[in-house]
C-alpha positions in Angstrom: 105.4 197.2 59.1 107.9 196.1 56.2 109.8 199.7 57.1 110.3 198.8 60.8 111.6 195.1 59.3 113.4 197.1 57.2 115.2 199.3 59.8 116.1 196.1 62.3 117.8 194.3 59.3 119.7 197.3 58.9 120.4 198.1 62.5 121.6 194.5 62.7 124.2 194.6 59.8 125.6 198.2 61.3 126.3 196.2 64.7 127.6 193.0 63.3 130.5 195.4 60.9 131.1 197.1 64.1 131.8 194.4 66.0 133.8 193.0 63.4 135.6 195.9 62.8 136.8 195.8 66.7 137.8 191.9 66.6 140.0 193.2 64.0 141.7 196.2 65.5 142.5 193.8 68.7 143.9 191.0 66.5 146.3 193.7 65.1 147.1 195.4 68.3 147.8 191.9 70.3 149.8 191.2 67.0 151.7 194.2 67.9 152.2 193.6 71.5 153.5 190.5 70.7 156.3 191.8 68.5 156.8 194.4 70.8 157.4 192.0 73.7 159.9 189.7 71.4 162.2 192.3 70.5 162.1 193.5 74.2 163.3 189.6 75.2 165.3 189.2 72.5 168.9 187.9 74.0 171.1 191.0 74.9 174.2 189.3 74.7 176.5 187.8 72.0 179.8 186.2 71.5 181.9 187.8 68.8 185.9 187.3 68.3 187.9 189.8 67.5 191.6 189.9 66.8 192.1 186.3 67.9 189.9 187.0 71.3 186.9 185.7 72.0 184.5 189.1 73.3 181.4 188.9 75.2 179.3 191.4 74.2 177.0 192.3 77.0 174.4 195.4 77.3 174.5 197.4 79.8 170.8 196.6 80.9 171.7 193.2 81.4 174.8 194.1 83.1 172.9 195.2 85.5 170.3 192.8 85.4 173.2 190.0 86.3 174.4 191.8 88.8 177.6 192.1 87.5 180.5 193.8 89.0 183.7 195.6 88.3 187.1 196.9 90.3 190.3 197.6 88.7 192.9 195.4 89.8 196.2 197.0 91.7 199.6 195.9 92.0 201.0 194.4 95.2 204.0 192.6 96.4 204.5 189.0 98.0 206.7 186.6 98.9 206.2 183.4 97.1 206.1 180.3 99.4 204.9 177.0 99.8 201.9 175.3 102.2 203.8 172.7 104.3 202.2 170.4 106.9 202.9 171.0 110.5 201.8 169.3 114.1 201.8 170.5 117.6 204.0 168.2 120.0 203.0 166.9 123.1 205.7 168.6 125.3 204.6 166.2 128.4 207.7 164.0 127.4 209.9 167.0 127.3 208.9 167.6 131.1 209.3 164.5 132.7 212.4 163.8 131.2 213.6 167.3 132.4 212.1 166.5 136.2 214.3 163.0 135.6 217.7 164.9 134.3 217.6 167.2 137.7 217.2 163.7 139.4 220.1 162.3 137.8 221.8 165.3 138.5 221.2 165.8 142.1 222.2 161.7 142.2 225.5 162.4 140.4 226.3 165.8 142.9 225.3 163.4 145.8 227.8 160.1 144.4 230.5 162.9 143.3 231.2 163.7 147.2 230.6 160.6 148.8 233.9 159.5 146.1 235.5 162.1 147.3 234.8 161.7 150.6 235.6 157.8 150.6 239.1 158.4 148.7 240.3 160.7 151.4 239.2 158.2 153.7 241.4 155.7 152.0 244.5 157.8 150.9 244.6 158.7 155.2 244.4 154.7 156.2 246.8 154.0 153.1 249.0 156.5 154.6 248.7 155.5 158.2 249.3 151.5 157.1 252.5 152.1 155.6 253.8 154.6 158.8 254.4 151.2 160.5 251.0 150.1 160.2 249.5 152.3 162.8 246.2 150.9 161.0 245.0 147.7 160.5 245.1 145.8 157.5 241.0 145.1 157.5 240.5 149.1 158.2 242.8 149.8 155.1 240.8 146.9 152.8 237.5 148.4 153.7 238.4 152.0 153.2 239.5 150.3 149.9 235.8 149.1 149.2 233.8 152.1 150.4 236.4 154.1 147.5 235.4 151.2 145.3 231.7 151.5 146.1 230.7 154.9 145.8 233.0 155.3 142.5 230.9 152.5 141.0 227.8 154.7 142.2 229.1 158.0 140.8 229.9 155.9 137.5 226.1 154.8 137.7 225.0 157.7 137.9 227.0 159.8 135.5 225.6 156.9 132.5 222.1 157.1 133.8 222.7 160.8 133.3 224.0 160.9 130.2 221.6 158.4 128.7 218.5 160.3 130.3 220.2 163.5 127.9 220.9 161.6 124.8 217.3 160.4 125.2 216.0 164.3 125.5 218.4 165.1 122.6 217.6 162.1 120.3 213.6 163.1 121.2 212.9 166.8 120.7 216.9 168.4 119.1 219.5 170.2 120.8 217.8 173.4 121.0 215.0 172.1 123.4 217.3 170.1 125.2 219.6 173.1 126.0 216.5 174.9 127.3 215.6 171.9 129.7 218.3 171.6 130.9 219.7 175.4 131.6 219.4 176.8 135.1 217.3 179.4 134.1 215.5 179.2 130.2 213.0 181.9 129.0 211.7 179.8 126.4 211.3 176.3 128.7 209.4 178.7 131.2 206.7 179.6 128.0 206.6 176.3 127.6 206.2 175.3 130.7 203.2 177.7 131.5 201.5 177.0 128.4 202.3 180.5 126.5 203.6 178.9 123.7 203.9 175.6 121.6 206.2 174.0 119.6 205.5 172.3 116.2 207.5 169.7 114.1 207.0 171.4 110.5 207.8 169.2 107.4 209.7 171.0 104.9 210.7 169.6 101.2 214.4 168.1 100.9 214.9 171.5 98.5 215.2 173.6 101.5 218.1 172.0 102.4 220.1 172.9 105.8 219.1 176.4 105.9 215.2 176.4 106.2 213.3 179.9 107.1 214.0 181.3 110.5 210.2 182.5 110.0 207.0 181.0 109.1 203.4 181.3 109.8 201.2 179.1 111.2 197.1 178.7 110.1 195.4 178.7 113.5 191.8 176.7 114.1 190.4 180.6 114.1 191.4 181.0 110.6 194.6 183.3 111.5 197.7 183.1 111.4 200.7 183.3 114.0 204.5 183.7 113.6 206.5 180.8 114.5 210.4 180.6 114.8 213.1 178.1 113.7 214.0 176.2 116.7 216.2 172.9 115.4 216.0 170.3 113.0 213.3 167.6 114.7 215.5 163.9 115.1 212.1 161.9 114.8 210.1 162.6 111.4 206.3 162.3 110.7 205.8 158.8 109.6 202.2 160.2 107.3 204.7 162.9 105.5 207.5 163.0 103.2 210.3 165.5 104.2 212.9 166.7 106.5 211.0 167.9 109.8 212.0 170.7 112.0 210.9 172.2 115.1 209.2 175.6 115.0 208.1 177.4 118.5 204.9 179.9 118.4 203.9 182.2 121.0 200.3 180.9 121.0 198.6 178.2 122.8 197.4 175.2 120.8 196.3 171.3 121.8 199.0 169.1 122.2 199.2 166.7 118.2 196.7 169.1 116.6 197.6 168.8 112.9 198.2 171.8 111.0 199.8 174.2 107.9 202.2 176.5 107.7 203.2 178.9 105.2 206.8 178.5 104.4 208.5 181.6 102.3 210.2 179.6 99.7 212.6 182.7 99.2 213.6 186.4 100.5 213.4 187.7 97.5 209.8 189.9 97.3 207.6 189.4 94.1 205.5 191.7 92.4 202.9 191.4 90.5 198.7 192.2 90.2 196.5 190.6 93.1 193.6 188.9 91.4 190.6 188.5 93.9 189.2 185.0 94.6 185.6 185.6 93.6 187.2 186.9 90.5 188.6 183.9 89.1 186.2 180.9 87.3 187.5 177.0 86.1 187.2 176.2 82.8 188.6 173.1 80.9 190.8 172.5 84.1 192.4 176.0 84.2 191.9 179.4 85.7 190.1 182.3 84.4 189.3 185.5 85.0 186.8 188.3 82.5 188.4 191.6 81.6 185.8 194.3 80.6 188.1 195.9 77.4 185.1 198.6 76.9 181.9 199.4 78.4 180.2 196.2 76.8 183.2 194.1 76.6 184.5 191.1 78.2 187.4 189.0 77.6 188.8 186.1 79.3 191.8 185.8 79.8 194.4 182.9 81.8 195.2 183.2 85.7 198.2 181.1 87.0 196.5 179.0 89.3 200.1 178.2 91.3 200.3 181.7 92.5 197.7 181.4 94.7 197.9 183.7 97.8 195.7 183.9 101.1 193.5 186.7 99.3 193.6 185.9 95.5 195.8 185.2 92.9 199.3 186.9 92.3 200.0 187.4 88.2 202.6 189.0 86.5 201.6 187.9 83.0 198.3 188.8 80.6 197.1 191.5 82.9 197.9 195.0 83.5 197.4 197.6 86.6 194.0 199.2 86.0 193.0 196.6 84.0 188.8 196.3 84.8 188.2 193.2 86.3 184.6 191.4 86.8 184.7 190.5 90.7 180.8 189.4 90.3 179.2 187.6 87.5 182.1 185.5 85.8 180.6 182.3 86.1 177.4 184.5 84.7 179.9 185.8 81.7 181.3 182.6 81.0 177.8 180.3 80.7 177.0 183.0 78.0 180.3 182.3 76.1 180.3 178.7 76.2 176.5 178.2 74.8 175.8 177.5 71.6 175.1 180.2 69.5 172.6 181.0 67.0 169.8 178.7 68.2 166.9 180.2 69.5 165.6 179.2 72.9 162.0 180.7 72.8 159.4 178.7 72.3 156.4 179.5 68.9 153.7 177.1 70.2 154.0 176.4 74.1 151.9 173.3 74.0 155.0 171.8 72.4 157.1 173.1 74.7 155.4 170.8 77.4 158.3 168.2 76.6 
């Protein structure tokens, strides 16, 4: 009996050093896990500066992990310009003062030969009177008046003409004008039929009397269309500082549709590198854009924000053809160069971490 008490006491203190033994081994193992799993989290990125440059150091595991992206930049050339505002004119005016013109036309033709009619009417009965007055007084007096009469009308007529042109001139420029009123005008027929418009485009005083004979237009579709130099426009845009001038597009647009234009601000072409939109990222109220100066690199370096172009931004300073550009993940690249370094962010006891 006391050998079989014996052997369960013994049994007993084998199982509880076993089972102890194991509790241990997992304590050391989760231990280990746990390290393991820190220096696997541990950041992957740092800030360093080196010759005078602040460097983002970023592994190539958490380059891909943040998506980020790279494409060498190219050179291209442009033609630097300005944005100017630009409106499409209601050409109705320009039609019914056209219809009125031919009126006043057709009135002054019609006036013209009834003159000339009445003052060879008179110049016979003046004639006849004074060959021993083989006309009567009265008949030679009202000859006299019908003369009188219709060279009052033709008078009339001839300042109801000219005032109906002065107003077409003083309304949309000479250049207009002369097409409404020539017997046969390619452009008035466009015009006319709705396969083109014409917009008063507000240029700076710097252009001076010799704006661009081209320009583009933005259209509501997001494109662009070529529009001409027509005249300078007599009546200016009351919203917008300037000196306006007529432009005529071959496109059709609504009549006082409000617009821009892209306005070369010289002939001369300008090279330089084409920085992509999605490249570029504001910080402290400038332009940026990264650089990847070796595999785990990145530098950022200043973009010239008023060289902005319909695709990106054109440099000629700081950058180089083939220079590595980040096209994704700046914004990603510059978060991790503004935080503040050196303080940990992982939390030792998550029920503090609550707060």
């Amino acid at each position: 009996m006391k050998f079989r008490l014996i052997l369960l006491i013994v049994l007993s203190l084998a199982l509880c050093a076993g089972a102890g033994w194991y509790i241990v081994n997992q304590a050391f193992d989760d231990s280990g896990a746990s390290t393991s799993t820190a220096t696997s989290s541990a950041p992957q990125t740092t800030v360093q500066t080196l010759n005078g440059e602040t460097v983002v150091v970023v592994s190539l595991d958490a380059q891909r992990a943040g998506h980020i992206e790279i494409a060498p930049l190219a050179a291209v050339t442009s033609q630097s310009g300005i944005s100017a505002d630009a409106t499409v004119i209601d050409l109705q005016p320009l039609f019914d003062l056209r219809n009125r013109l031919a009126s006043a036309r057709a009135d002054v033709d019609t006036f013209a030969a009834q003159a000339a009619s009445s003052r060879a009417q008179y110049e016979g009965s003046r004639t006849l009177f004074a060959d021993d007055r083989n006309v009567s007084k009265q008949t030679l007096q009202a000859a006299q008046a019908t003369m009188q009469g219709d060279a009052a009308k033709l008078q009339a007529a001839r300042v109801t003409l000219d005032g109906l042109d002065g107003t077409l001139r003083q309304r949309f420029g000479d250049a207009l004008a002369n097409a409404a009123t020539a017997p046969a005008s390619t452009l008035f027929q466009r015009l006319q039929a709705g396969q083109s418009v014409v917009l008063r485009v507000t240029l700076p005083s710097s252009f001076g009397k010799t704006p661009p004979g081209s320009i583009a237009v933005d259209t509501p579709g997001g494109g662009t269309a070529a529009a001409q130099r027509l005249s300078a426009s007599p009546l200016a845009d009351p919203a917008v500082q300037g000196t306006p001038w007529f432009y005529v597009a071959g496109i059709t647009l609504p009549a006082n549709l409000r617009t821009s234009a892209r306005v070369p601000a010289s002939n001369e072409a300008v090279s330089g590198l084409l920085i992509p939109v999605q490249a570029v990222v504001w910080y402290g109220g400038q332009t940026w854009a990264y650089v990847r100066t070796a595999h785990d690199r990145f530098t950022r370096r200043y973009v010239q924000a008023a060289n902005e172009g319909d695709h990106g931004f054109i440099v000629t300073a700081g950058f180089q053809a083939g220079d590595q550009i980040v096209t994704q993940g700046a914004q990603l690249l510059l978060s991790e160069e503004i935080k503040p370094q050196g303080i940990g962010t992982a939390c030792k006891d998550p029920p503090e971490c609550d707060d």
